[in-house]
Backbone bond lengths (Angstrom), bond angles and torsions (degrees), N, CA, C in turn:
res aa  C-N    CA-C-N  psi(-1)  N-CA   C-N-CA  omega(-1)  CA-C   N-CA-C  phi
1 X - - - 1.451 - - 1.523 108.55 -
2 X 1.077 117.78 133.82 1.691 119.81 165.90 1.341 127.92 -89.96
3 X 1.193 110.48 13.57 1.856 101.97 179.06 1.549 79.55 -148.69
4 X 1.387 118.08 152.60 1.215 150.78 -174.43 1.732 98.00 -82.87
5 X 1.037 135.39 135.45 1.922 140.54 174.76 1.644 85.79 -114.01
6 X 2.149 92.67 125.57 1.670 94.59 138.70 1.642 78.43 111.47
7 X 1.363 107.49 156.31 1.879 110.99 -173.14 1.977 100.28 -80.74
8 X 1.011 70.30 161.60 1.559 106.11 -176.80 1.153 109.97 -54.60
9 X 1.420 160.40 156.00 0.904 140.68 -178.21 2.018 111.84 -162.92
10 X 1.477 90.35 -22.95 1.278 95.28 164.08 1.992 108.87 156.35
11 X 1.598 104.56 135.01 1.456 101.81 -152.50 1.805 84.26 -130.08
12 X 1.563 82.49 164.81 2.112 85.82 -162.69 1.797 86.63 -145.02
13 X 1.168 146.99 143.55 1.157 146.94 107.41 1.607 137.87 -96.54
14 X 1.800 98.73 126.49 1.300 97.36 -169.16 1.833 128.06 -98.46
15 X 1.527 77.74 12.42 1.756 95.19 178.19 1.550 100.24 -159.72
16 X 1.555 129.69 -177.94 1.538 112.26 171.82 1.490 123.34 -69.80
17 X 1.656 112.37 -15.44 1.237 102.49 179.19 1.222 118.35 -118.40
18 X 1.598 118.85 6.26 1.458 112.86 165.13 1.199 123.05 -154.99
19 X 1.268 85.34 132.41 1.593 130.55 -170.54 1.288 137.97 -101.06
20 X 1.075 158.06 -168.99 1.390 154.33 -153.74 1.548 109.29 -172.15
21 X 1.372 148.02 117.02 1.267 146.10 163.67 1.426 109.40 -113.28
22 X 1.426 120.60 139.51 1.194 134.32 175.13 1.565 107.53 -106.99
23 X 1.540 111.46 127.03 1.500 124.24 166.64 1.335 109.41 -97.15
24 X 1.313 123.48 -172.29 0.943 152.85 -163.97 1.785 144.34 -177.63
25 X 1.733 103.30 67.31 1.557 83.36 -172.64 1.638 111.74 -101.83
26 X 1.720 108.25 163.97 1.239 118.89 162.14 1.562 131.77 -88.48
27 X 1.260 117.04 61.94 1.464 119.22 164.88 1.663 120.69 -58.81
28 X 1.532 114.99 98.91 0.992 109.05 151.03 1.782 100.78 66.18
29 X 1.554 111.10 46.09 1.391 102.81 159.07 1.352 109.99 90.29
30 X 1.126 128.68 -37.97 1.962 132.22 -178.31 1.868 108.54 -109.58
31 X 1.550 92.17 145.49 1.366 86.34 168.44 1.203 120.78 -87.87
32 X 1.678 112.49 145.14 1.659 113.61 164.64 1.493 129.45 -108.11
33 X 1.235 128.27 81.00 1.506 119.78 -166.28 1.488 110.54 -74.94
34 X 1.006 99.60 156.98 1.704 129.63 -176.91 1.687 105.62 -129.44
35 X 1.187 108.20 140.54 1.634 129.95 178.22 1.537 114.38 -121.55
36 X 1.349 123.11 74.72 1.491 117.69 179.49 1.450 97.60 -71.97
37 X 1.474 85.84 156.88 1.864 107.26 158.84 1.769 123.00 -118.95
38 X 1.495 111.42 143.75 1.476 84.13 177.37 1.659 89.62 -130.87
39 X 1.005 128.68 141.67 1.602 151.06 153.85 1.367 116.28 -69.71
40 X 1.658 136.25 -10.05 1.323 133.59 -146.45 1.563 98.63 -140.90
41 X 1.059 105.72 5.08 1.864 103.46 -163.89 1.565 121.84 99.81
42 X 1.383 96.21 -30.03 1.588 84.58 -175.82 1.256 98.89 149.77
43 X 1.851 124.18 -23.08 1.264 106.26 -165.22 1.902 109.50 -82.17
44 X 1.174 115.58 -2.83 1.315 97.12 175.26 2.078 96.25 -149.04
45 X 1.573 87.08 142.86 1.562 90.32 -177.96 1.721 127.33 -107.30
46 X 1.132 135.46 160.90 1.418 110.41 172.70 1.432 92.45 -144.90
47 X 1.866 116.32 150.24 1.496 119.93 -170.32 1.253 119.65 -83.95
48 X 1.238 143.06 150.85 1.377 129.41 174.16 1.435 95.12 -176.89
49 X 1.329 139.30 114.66 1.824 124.60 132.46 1.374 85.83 142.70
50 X 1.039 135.25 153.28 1.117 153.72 169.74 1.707 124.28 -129.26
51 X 1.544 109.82 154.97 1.630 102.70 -162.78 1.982 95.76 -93.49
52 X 1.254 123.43 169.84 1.338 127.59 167.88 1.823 117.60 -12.03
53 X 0.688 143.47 161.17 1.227 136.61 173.73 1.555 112.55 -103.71
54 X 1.710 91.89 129.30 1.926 99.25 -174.82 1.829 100.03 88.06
55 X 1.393 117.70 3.83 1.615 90.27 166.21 1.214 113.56 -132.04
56 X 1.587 124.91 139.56 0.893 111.30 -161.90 1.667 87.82 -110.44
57 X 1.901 79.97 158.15 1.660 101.78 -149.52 1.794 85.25 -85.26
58 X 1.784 93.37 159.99 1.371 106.65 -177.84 1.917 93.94 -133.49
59 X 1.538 133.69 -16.32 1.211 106.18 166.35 1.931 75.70 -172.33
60 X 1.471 94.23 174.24 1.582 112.61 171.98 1.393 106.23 -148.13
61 X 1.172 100.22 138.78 1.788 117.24 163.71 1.392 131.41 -151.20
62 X 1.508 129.18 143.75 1.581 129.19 -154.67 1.369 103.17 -115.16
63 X 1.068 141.16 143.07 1.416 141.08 161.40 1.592 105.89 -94.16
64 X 1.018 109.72 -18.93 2.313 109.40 164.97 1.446 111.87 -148.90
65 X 0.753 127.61 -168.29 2.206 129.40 173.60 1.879 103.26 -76.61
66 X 1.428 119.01 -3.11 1.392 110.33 174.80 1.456 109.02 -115.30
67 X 1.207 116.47 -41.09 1.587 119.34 -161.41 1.497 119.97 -103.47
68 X 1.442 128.81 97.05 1.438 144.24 -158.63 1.567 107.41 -139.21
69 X 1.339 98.50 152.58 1.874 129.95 -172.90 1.479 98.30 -129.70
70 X 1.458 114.73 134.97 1.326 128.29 154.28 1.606 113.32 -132.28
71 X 1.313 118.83 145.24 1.506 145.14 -158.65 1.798 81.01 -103.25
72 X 1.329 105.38 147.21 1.313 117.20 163.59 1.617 113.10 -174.94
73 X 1.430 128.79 169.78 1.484 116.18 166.54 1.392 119.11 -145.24
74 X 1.320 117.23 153.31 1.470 121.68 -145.21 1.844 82.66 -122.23
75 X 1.224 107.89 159.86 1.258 131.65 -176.46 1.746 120.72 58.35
76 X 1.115 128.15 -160.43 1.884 132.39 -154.08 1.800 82.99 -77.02
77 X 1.842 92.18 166.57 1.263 89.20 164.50 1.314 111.86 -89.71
78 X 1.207 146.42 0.13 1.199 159.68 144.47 1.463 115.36 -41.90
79 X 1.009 125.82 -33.31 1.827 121.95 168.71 1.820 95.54 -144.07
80 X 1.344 117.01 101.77 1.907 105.03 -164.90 1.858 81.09 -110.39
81 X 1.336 114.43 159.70 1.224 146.34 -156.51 1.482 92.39 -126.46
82 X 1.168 130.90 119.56 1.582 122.09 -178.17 1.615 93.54 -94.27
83 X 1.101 123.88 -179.23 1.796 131.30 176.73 1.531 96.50 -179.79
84 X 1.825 96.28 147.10 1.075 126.27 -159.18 1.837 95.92 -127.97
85 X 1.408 137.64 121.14 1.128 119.47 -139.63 2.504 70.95 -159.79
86 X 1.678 83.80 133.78 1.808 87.58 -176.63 1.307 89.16 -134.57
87 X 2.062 100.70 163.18 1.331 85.97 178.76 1.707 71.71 -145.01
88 X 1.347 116.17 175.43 1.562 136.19 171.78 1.005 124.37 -152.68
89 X 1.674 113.48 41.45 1.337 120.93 163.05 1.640 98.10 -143.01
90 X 1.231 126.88 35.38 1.208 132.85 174.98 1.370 134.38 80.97
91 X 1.521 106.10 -0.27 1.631 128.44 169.55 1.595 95.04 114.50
92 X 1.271 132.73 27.61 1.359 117.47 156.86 1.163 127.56 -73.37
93 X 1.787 103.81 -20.78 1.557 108.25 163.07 1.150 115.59 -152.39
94 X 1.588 140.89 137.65 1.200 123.81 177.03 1.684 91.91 -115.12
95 X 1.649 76.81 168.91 2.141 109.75 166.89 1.266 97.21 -116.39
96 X 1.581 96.50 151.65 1.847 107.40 161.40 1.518 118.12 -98.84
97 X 1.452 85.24 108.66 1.654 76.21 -172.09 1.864 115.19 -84.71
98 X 1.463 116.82 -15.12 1.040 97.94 -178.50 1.886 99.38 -148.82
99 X 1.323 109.61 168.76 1.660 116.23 171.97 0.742 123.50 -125.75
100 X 1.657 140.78 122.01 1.337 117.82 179.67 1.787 114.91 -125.12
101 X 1.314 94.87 133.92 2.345 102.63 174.05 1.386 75.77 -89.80
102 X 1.373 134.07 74.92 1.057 117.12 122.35 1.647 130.34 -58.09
103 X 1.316 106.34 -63.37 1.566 113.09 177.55 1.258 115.93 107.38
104 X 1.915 113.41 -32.92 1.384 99.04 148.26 1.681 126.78 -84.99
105 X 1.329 96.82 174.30 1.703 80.10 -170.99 1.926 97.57 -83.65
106 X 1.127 79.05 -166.93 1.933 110.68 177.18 1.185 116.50 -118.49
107 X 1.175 138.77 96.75 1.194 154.25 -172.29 1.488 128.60 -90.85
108 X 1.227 105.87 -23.39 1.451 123.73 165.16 1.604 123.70 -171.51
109 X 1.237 100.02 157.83 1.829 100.55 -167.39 1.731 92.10 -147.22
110 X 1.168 103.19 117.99 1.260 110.54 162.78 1.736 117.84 -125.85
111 X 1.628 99.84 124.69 1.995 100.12 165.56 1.067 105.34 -109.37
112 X 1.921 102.06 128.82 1.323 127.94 169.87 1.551 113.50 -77.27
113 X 1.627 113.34 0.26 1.587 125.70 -169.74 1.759 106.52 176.49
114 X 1.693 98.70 159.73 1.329 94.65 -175.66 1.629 114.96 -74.04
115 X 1.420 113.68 13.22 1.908 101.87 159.51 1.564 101.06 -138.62
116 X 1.763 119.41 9.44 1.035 106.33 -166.31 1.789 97.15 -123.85
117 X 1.895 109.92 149.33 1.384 105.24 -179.95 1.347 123.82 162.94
118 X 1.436 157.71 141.45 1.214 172.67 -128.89 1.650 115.31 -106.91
119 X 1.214 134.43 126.76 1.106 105.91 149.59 1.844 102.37 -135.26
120 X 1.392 115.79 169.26 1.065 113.72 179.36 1.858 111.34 -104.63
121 X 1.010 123.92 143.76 1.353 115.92 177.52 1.405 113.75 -150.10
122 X 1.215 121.61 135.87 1.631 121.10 -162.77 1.517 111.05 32.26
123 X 1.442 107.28 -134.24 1.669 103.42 -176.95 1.623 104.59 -83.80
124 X 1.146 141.31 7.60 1.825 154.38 169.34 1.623 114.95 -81.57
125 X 1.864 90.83 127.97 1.516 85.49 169.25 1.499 102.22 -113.95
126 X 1.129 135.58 149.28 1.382 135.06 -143.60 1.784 89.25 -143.35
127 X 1.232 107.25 147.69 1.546 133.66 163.98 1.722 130.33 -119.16
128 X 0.985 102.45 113.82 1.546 107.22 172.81 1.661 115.44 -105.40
129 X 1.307 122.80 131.93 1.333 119.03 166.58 1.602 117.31 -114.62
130 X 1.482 123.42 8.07 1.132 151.15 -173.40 1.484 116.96 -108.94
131 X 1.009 118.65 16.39 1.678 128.51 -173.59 1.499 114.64 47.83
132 X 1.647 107.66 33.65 1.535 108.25 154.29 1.294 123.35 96.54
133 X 2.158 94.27 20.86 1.541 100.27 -156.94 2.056 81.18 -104.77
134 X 0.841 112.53 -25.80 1.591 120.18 172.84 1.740 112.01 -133.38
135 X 1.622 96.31 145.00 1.876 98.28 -167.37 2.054 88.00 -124.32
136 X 1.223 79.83 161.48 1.854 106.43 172.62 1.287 118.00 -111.16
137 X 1.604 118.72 108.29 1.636 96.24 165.69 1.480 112.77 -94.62
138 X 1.951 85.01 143.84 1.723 87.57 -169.08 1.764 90.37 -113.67
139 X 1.582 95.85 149.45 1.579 125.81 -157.15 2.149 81.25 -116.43
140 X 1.579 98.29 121.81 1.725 113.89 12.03 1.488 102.70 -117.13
141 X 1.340 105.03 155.72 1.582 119.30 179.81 1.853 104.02 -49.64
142 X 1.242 115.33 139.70 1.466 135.61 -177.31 1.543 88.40 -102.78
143 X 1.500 102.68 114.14 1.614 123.52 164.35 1.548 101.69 -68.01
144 X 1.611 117.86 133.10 1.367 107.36 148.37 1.814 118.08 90.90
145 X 1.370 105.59 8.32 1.420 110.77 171.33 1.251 117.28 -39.61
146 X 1.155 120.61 153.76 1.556 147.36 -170.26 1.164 113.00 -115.57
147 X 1.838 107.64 -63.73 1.317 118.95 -147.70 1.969 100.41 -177.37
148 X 1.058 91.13 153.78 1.664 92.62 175.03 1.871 98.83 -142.85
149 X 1.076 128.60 126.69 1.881 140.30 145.13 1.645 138.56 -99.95
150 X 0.968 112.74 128.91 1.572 88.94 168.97 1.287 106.37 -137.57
151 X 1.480 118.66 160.62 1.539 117.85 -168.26 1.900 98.85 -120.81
152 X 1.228 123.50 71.73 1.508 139.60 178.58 1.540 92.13 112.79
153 X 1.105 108.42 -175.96 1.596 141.39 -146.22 1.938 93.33 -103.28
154 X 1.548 114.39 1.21 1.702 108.74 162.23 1.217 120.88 -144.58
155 X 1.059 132.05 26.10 1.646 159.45 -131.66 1.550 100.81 -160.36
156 X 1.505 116.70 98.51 1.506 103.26 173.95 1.526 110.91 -154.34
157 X 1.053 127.10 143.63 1.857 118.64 174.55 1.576 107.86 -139.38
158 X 1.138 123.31 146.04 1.533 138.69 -172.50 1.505 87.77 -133.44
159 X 1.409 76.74 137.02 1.853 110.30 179.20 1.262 104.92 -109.98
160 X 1.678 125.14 134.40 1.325 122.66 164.89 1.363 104.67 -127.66
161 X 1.398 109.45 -165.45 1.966 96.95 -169.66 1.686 99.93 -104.89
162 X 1.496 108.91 11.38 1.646 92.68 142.38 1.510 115.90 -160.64
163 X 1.462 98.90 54.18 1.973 105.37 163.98 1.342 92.53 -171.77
164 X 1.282 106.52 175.88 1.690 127.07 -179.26 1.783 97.23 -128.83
165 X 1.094 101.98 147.38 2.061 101.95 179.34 1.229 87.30 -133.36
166 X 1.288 101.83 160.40 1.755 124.41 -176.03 1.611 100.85 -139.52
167 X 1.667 108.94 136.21 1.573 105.46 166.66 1.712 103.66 -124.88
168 X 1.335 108.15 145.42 1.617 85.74 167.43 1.428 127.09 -135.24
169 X 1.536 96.78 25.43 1.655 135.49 -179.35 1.923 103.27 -115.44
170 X 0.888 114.46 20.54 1.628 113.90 175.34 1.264 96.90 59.58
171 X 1.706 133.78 46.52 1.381 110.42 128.29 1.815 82.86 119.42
172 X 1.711 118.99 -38.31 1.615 94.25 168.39 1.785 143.80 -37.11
173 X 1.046 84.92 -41.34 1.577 115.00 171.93 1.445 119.04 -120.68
174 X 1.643 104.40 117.17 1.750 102.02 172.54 1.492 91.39 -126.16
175 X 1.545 106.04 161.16 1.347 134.78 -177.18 1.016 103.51 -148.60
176 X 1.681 97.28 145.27 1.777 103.07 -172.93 1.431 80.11 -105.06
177 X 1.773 104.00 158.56 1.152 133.02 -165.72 1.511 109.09 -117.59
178 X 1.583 120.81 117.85 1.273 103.05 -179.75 1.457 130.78 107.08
């Protein structure tokens, strides 16, 4: 198939031409995720891999073509269960590696490596060097996240809805830009 079916749900590239998109449809009450791949950049997709079973995905991202994290949450939106779900064969299968009652959500998760990586959650940007089985909050908390990327393991910028930050030490040091 060449176009991805079902909303967006969260897209990762681990080189310029390949990438990973997460769908999402609602049949009848349950979620169904989908894991495209694209080889071309983007212009054509094909389905394969699925996220943990029972969570529905909230974003995906790869630090190479094998080693990937997807954000998702399990139970009502009234009490949501965040989950942290890896895979190392390119999303043909994931594990959950972790759960969180946080209560705020998770907004983004990025791995700079297969135990190392970012995620964003409510107004917290958090660090794992353990592949996501324990997180760090790093002070000071970034009001207003958007989005977090990084392009290798010291190269990184977080978007909020009014600055952009840049690190270029993997995240010791950020500076807003601008």
């Amino acid at each position: 198939m060449d176009h991805p079916v079902g909303t967006v749900m969260g897209l990762g590239f681990a080189a310029a031409a390949r990438g990973r998109m997460a769908t999402t449809l609602d049949p009848g009450g349950g979620y169904a995720v989908t894991l495209w791949t694209t080889a071309d950049g983007g212009r054509s997709w094909s389905a394969g891999g699925v996220a943990a079973s029972g969570d529905q995905l909230m974003t995906v991202g790869f630090s190479d073509p094998t080693h990937g994290w997807a954000v998702g949450f399990v139970g009502s939106n009234r009490t949501p269960h965040y989950t942290l779900s890896a895979t190392d064969d390119g999303g043909a299968s994931w594990s959950r590696v972790a759960r969180f009652p946080f209560g705020e959500e998770a907004i983004a998760a990025y791995p700079t490596g297969p135990e190392t990586g970012w995620m964003v959650q409510g107004a917290s940007l958090l660090y794992t060097a353990d592949g996501g089985r324990r997180w760090t909050r790093l002070s000071p908390v970034v009001h207003g996240t958007v989005d977090l990327d990084f392009a290798g393991s010291e190269q990184g910028w977080l978007l909020t809805t009014t600055s952009l930050w840049h690190t270029a030490d993997g995240g010791d040091v950020w500076r807003q830009l601008g």
